[in-house]
N, C-alpha and C positions, 0 to 999 in steps of 0.2 A: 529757608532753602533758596540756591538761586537757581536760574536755567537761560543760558547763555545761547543766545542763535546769532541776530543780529544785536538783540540787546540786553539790558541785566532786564531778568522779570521778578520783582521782590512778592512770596506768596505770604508774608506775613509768618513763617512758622518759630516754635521753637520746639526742641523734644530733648525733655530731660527724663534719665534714664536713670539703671544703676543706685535707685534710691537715695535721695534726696535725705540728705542727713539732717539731724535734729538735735536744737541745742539740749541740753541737761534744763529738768524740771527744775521747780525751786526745792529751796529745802527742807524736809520733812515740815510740818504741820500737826500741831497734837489740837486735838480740841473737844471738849467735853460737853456731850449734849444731855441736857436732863430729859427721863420720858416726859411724853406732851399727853398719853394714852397708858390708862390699866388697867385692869380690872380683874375681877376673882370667878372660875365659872365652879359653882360650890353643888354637888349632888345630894346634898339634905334639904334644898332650897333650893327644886334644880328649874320653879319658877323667878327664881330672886336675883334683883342685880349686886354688883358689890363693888360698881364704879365708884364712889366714892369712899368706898373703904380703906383706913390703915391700921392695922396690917392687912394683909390678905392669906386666906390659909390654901396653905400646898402640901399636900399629902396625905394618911388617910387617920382616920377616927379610929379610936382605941376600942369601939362596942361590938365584942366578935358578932356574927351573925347579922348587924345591920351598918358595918364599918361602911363610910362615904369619902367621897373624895372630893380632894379639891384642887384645882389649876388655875395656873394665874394667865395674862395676859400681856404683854409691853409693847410701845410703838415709842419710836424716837424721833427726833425731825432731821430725818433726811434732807430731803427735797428744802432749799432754802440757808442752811447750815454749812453741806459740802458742796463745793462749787464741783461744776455736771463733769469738768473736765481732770477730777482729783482720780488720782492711782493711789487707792487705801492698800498702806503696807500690814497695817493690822487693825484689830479691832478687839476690847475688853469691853462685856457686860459687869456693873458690878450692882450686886443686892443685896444687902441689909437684913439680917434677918434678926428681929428682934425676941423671939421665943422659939424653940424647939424641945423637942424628949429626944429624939434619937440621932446622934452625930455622927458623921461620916457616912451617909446615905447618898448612894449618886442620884444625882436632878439631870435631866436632860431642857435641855432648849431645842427647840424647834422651830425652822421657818412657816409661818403662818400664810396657808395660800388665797385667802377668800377676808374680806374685810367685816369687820365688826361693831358695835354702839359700845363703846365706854361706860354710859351713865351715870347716874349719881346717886345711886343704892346706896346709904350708908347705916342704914338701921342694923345693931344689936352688935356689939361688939367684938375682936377676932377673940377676946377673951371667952367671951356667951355663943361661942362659934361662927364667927362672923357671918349672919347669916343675912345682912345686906336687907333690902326692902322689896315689896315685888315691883318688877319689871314695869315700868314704862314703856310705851310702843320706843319703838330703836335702839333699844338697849338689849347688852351680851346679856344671857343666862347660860345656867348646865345647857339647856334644852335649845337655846336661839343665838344665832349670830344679832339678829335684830327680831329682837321680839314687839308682835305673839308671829311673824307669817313666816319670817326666813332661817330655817332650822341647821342647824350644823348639819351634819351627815351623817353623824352619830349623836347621841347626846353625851354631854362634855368634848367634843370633836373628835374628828375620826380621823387618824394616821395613814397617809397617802392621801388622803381627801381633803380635808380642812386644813392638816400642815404635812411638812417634809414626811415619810416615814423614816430616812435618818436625820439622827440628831446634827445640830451644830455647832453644837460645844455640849459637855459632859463634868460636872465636878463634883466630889463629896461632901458634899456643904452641911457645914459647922454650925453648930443649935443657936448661933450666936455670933453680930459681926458681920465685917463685908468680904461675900463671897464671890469670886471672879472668872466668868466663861469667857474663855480663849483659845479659839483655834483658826486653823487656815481655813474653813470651811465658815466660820462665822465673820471673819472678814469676805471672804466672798458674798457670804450675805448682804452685807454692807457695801461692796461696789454694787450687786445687782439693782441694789435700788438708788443708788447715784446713777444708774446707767438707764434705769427702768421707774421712776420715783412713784406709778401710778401702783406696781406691784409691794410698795411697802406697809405690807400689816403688821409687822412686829414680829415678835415670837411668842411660845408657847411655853411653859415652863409645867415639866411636868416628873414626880417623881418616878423613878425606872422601872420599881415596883411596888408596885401599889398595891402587893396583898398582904404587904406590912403595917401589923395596926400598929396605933400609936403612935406615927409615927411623922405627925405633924409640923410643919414649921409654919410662922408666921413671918411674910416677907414684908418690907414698908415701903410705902408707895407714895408718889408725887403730893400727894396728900398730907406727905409730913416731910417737908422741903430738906430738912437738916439729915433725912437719911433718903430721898428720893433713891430710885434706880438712875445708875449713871450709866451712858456709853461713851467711852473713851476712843475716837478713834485717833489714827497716826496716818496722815498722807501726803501723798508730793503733787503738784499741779504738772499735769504734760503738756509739752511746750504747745502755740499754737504751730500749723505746718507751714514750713518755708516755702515762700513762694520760689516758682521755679525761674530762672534767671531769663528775661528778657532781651531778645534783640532787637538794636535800632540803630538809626543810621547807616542803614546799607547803602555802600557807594560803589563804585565800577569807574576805577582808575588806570588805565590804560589796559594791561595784563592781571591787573591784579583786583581782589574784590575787597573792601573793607567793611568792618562793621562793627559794632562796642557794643557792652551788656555791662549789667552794674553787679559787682562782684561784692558780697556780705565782707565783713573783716571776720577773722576765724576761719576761712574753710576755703578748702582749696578748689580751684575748676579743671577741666581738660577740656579742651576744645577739640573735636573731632571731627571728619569729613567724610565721604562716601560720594560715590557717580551714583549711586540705586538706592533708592527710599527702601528699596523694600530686599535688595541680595547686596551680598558682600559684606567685607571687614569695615569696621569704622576703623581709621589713621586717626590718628595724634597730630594735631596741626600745630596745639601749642601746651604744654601744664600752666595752669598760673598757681604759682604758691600762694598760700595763705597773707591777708594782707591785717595790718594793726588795724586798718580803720576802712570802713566803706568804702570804694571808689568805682569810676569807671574806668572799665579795662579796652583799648582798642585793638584790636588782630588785626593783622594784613595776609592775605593768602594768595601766592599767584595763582591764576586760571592755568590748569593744564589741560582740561574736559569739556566739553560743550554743554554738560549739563551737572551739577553737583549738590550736594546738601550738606549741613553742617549743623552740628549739635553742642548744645553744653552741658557738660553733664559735671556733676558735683557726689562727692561722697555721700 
């Protein structure tokens, strides 16, 4: 701004308005992360861990009157993978399932709110009902987020407590093969923890109903590389923000006041003026069109007011 009495007085300002345009992100990004975290939380062995189990069983046992369940676990590597300033335009779970009885049963996924031990349970095969070994301190069971002291909220977790009570994707997964959760809500899962990386526990995978015996699958896990859970996401980087244009060189040449700002190539400026910082219209003192390359631009403006301001503003 200047203010004109006897002499020019420079206050150092600039004020960019009208929002400050931004160039276009780079272009899409695919990149596939394998899970780093699994595990199985199993209610026939609902002291047992089954972090190092593959497969792991999801869904429930065939024995009417003592049928048991079983939910799985997954964590991906967010934080470190997607750079903090990516815009995920989507995101696919995909998991393997190596045995199943009953096909076309929906599975829901779940955002998991409270974090959890892995372990390295791998005792008794998913064939002899993966019943995993008992629990080491810090490690998930049916019963413990981190067993023996910090318990889910329910045993096998509890919906709206432990994870989302809606799901994040929903699919009818095949006794066999790799089967793919996809939606806009599961991509949002996925920025939130680019955005929040502290809150990433994974999800929860769990059949929709679960008072179908029989009706088990066995998923594969990190444990057996060649069919891991994969998450596939898709995103674009957002640009960093334009800095807003600088003035310098203010001079005070007879009538008139000069001064130059350095103008980006690609984007256009208006240079505007006002007598009041704070009422009236801002005028048009000059457009400058779009330029191929970097440069600096100088204005010349005569004084017609004893006191004025001036602004640049950019799309």
């Amino acid at each position: 701004m200047f203010n004109i009495a006897t002499r020019l007085r420079c206050l150092g300002w600039v004020c960019l308005v009208a929002g400050c345009g931004v160039t276009p992100g780079r272009a899409d990004v695919v990149t596939n992360l394998v899970c780093v975290a699994d595990t199985g939380l199993w209610e026939a062995n609902p002291n047992n861990n089954l972090g190092g189990l593959s497969p792991l069983p999801v869904g429930v046992t065939g024995v009417a009157g003592s049928a048991k369940r079983g939910r799985a676990l997954f964590k991906f590597p967010i934080a470190g993978s997607i750079p903090t300033n990516a815009l995920i335009s989507s995101a696919a779970l995909n998991l393997i399932v190596t045995f199943g009885h009953l096909p076309g049963l929906d599975h829901n996924l779940y955002r998991v709110l409270d974090d959890w031990g892995e372990g390295t349970g791998s005792g008794g095969g998913a064939g002899s009902g993966g019943h995993g070994a008992p629990a080491q301190p810090g490690e998930a069971t049916w019963n413990a987020r981190f067993y023996p002291a910090v318990l889910w909220s329910a045993p096998g977790a509890a919906a709206g407590a432990d994870y989302l009570a809606l799901p994040s994707a929903t699919t009818a997964m095949n006794i066999s093969g790799t089967n793919t959760f996809t939606s806009a809500a599961l991509t949002a899962d996925v920025q939130t923890w680019v955005t929040n990386p502290a809150t990433n526990f994974g999800w929860i995978l769990i059949q929709a109903d679960e008072t179908i015996l029989n009706s088990g699958l066995r998923i594969a896990t990190r444990e057996d590389p060649a069919n891991a859970p994969v998450l596939t996401v898709n995103f674009t980087l957002a640009p960093p923000p334009t800095p807003p244009p600088a003035i310098f060189q203010v001079t005070l040449v007879g009538n008139q006041i000069r001064f130059s700002f350095n103008a980006e190539s690609n984007r256009t400026y208006a240079v505007e003026t006002r007598a009041s910082l704070t009422a009236g219209g801002w005028s048009v003192v000059t457009n400058i069109p779009a330029l191929p390359a970097s440069a600096t631009v100088g204005v010349t403006n005569p004084i017609s007011f004893p006191q004025g301001f001036f602004r640049i503003r950019t799309p």
